[in-house]
N, C-alpha and C positions, 0 to 999 in steps of 0.2 A: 812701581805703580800697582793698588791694590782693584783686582779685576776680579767683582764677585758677581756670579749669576743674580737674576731679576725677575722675580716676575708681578707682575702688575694684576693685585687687587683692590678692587675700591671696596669702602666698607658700607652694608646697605644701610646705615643711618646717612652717609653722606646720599645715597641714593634716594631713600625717602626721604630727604629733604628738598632735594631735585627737583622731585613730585611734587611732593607740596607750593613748592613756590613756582610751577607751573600752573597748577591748579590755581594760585592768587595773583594769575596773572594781570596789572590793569591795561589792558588795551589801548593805543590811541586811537584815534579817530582819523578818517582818510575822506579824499576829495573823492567824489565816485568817478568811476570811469579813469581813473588815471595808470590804472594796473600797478607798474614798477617803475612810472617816471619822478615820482618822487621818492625811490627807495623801493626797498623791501616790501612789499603786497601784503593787505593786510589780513584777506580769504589764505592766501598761501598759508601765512602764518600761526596763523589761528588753525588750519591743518597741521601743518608738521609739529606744532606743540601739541595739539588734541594726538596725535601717533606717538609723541614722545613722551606722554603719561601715559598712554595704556599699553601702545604697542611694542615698543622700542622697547628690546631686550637686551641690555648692557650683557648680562653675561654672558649671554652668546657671543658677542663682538668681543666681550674680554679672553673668552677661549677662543677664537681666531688671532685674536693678537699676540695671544702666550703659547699659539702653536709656531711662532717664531721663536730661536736662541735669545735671550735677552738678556743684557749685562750694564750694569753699572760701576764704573770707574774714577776713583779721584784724579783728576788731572786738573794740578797746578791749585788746587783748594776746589775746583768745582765738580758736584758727585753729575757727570755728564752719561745719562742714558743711552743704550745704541743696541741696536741688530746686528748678529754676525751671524753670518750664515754662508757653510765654508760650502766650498764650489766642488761641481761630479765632473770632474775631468784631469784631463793627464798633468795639466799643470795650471790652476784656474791663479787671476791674477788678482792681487789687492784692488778693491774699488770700495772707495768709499764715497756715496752719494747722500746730499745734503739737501734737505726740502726748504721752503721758504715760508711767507705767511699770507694767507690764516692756514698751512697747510700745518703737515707734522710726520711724524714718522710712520704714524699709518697712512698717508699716501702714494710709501713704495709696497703697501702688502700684495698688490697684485704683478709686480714689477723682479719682485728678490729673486723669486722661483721660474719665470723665464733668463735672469743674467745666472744665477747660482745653476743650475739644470738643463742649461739649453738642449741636449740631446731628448728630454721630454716630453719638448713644446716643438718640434721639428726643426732642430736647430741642430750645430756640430759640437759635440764634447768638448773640441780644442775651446771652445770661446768661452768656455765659463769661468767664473769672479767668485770669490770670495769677496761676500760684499759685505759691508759695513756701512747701517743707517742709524745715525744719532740725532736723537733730540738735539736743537739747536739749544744752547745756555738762556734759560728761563722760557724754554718753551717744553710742556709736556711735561715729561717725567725727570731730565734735567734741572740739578740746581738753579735757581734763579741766582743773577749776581748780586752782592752783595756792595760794589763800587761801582761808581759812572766807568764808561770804557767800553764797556762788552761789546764791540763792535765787530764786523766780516773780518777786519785784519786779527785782530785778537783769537776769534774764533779759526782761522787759520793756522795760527800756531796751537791751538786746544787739539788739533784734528792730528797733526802730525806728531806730537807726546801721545794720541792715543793708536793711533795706527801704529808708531815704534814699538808703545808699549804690546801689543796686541804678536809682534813679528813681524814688521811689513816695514823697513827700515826707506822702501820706496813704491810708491802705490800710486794707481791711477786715481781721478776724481771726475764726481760728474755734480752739476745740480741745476737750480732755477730760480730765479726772484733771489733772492736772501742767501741761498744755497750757489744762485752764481757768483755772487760777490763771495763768497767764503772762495769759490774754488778757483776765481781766479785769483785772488788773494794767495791760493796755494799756488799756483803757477808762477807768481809774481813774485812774491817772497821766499819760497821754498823747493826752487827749481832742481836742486839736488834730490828730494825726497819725492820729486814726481815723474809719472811715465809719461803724463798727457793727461789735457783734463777737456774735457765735453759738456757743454753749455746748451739750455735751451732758450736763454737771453742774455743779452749784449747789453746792462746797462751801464756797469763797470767794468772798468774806468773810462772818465770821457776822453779821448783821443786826442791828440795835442794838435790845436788849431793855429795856432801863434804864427810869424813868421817863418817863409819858407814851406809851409803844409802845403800839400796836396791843393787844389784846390776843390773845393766843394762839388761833386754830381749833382746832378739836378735830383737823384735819387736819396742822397743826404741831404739836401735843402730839404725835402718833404720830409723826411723825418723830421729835421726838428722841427719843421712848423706844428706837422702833426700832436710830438710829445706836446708839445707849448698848449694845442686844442684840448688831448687828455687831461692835460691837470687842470683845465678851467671845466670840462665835463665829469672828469673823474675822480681827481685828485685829492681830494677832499678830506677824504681819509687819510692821507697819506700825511698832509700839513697836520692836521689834527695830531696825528701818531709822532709825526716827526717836532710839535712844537711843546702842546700838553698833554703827552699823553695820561699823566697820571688824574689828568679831571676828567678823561674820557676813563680812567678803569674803575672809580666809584658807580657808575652803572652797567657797567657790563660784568664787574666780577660780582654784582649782585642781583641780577634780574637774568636769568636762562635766558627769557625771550628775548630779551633784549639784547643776549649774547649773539643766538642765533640769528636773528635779524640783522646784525653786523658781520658775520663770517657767512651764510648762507646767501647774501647779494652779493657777495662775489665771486660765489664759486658758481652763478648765475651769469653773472656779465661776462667772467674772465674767461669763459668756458666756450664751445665750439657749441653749444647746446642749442643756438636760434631761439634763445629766449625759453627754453622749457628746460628748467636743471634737471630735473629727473628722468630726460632722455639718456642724460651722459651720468648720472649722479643718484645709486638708489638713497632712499631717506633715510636707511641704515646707513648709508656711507659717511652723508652729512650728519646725522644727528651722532655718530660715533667720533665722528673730528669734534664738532663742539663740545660733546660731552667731556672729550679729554682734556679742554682747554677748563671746562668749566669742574670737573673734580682735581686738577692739577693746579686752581687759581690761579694761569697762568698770560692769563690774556693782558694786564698788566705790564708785566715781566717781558710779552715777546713784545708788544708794543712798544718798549722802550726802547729796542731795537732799534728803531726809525730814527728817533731820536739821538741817540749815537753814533748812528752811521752819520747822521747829516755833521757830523761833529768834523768828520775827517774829509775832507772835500779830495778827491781821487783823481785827478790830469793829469796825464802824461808830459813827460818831458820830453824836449823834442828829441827825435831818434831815439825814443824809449820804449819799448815793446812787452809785453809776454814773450819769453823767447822756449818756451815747451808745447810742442805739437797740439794745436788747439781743433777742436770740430765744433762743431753748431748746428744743432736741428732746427728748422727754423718754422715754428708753426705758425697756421696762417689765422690763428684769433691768438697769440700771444697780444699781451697790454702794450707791445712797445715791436715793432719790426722791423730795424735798420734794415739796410742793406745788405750786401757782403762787403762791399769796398769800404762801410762803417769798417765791420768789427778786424779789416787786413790794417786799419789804422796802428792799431794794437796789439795783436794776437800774432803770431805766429799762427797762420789758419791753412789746414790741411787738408779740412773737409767742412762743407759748407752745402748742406743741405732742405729743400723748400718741403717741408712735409705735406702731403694730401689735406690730411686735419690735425683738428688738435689745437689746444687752449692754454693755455696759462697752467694746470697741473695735468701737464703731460703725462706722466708717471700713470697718474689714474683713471683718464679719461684714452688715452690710447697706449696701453704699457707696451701691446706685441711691438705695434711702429716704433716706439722709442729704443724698446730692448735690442732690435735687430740693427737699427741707426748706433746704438753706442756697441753694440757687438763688430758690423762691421769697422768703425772709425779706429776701436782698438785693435783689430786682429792683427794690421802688420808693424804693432810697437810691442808685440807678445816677445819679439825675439830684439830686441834694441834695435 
């Protein structure tokens, strides 16, 4: 496998053009008084694009993110982007952590340097990782695929040719939305090459209900009525992405605003924020996640994603489990909240935890809680 250093520059004609087509932004029109009941705000927006022509300083955000190792690898035809960032202790362990969408791989930059450093951050030497964070395949700075398929299972066998390739012949995994389905997919299919993997959502695989199950808590009953409410309040996007996505990427891979307005109402709802994203979310943080989707043309590409996935429908057989030590933080604005007796359907689950706070990109809105939650879950799999 060829493993060549990376580092990421944009070039400033793609940035002045950025500019430019914020500046010829056409605006919609909005009912007054409705704030964000129908979407996206249109005062908010008209703000964070007015910051993201004058204010918003890409290169600054671009040396933050190139004060990370950055490497790019052919695995299996696809040149897949990723952080490696080797760990300050006596024997730090393989982790590789996977983001979802509309997030990306700068959603673990506050997160690397508590798992890779813990004795920095008040933590013990013993628990630190060698971590590994890759662009998902057609998200960011990874290849876009070139064939239907590219699905969480796929991308699970991508992870473990790259983790082998890298020296990690067996390595822990962590992620969330997009990035849980990849790792349970690695637990699932690749139970030789893992220690244990750590989820912040339970939404794959659905748990085998057929004859002979369990039967149902009243605490899974409300789940799925719940899920069933989400998708008719929220899901919208999700059908959209999972049926056309490619007639939803003619306007978002060519209007910024139009980008931002699609990735910034989620990191709004999904988030533990009470309705104000820039409690939990500065406007660098977000206008730096868009940006990368939007100089990477990749909102398209991760989009399809949805659409692939729903290709492969994921139910358990009956008596068929995850059989590799599973944890779960469970935070309490995640999009989706099973139970615990959900995800014991499934999982091999050995810890099972209700966080304080914390949203839908845990990583960036609460990294210490997360860090400490997947530090404790792995410390006593450090020694088999």
């Amino acid at each position: 496998m060829e493993i060549r250093p990376f580092e990421i520059h944009v070039s400033d004609e793609i940035l002045d053009d950025l500019k430019r087509r914020i500046s010829a932004a056409r605006w919609p029109d909005e009912l007054p008084g409705t704030a964000w009941d129908y979407g996206s705000n249109l005062d908010y927006m008209k703000e964070l694009a007015e910051y993201w022509r004058t204010d918003f300083d890409w290169r600054v955000q671009e040396r933050l993110i190139n004060s990370f190792q950055h490497f790019k690898a052919d695995v299996d035809g696809l040149g897949i982007h990723f952080i490696h960032e080797r760990g300050k202790g006596p024997d730090p362990m393989p982790l590789v952590i996977t983001h979802g969408w509309p997030g990306s791989f700068f959603e673990m930059y506050k997160i690397i340097p508590l798992l890779t450093d813990p004795a920095s951050h008040g933590g013990d030497p013993g628990d630190s990782f060698d971590v590994v964070a890759p662009s998902l395949p057609g998200f960011g700075f990874s290849d876009h695929a070139r064939e239907q398929g590219m699905e969480v299972r796929r991308t699970a066998a991508l992870w473990v040719e790259l983790l082998k390739g890298l020296g990690y012949p067996r390595f822990a995994a962590h992620g969330g939305d997009i990035g849980a389905g990849v790792t349970s997919r690695l637990g699932h299919g690749h139970a030789d090459s893992i220690i244990g993997i750590h989820l912040t959502s339970v939404t794959r695989p659905t748990p085998y209900l057929g004859a002979e199950a369990r039967e149902l808590s009243e605490a899974e009953k409300t789940l799925i009525r719940e899920r069933e409410e989400w998708q008719q309040a929220e899901g919208g996007y999700a059908h959209i992405q999972g049926t056309k996505p490619q007639t939803l990427a003619y306007g978002l891979n060519d209007s910024p605003t139009g980008l931002a307005a699609w990735i910034v109402e989620k990191y709004r709802t999904w988030s533990d924020c009470d309705g104000d994203v820039e409690r939990l979310f500065t406007k660098d943080e977000l206008l730096t996640t868009v940006t990368i989707y939007w100089v990477t043309e990749s909102i398209s590409s991760s989009t399809r994603m949805y659409k692939e996935n729903q290709r492969y429908d994921w139910t358990m057989e009956r008596d068929e489990r995850i059989e590799v030590p599973t944890g779960v933080a469970a935070f309490p604005a995640e999009i989706s909240r099973p139970p615990r007796e959900w995800a014991e359907r499934s999982y091999n689950l050995r810890r099972w935890t209700h966080m304080p706070r914390g949203g839908h990109f845990a990583a960036l809105e609460e990294p210490q809680l997360l860090a400490e939650e997947i530090r404790e879950f792995f410390r006593p799999l450090r020694n088999g």
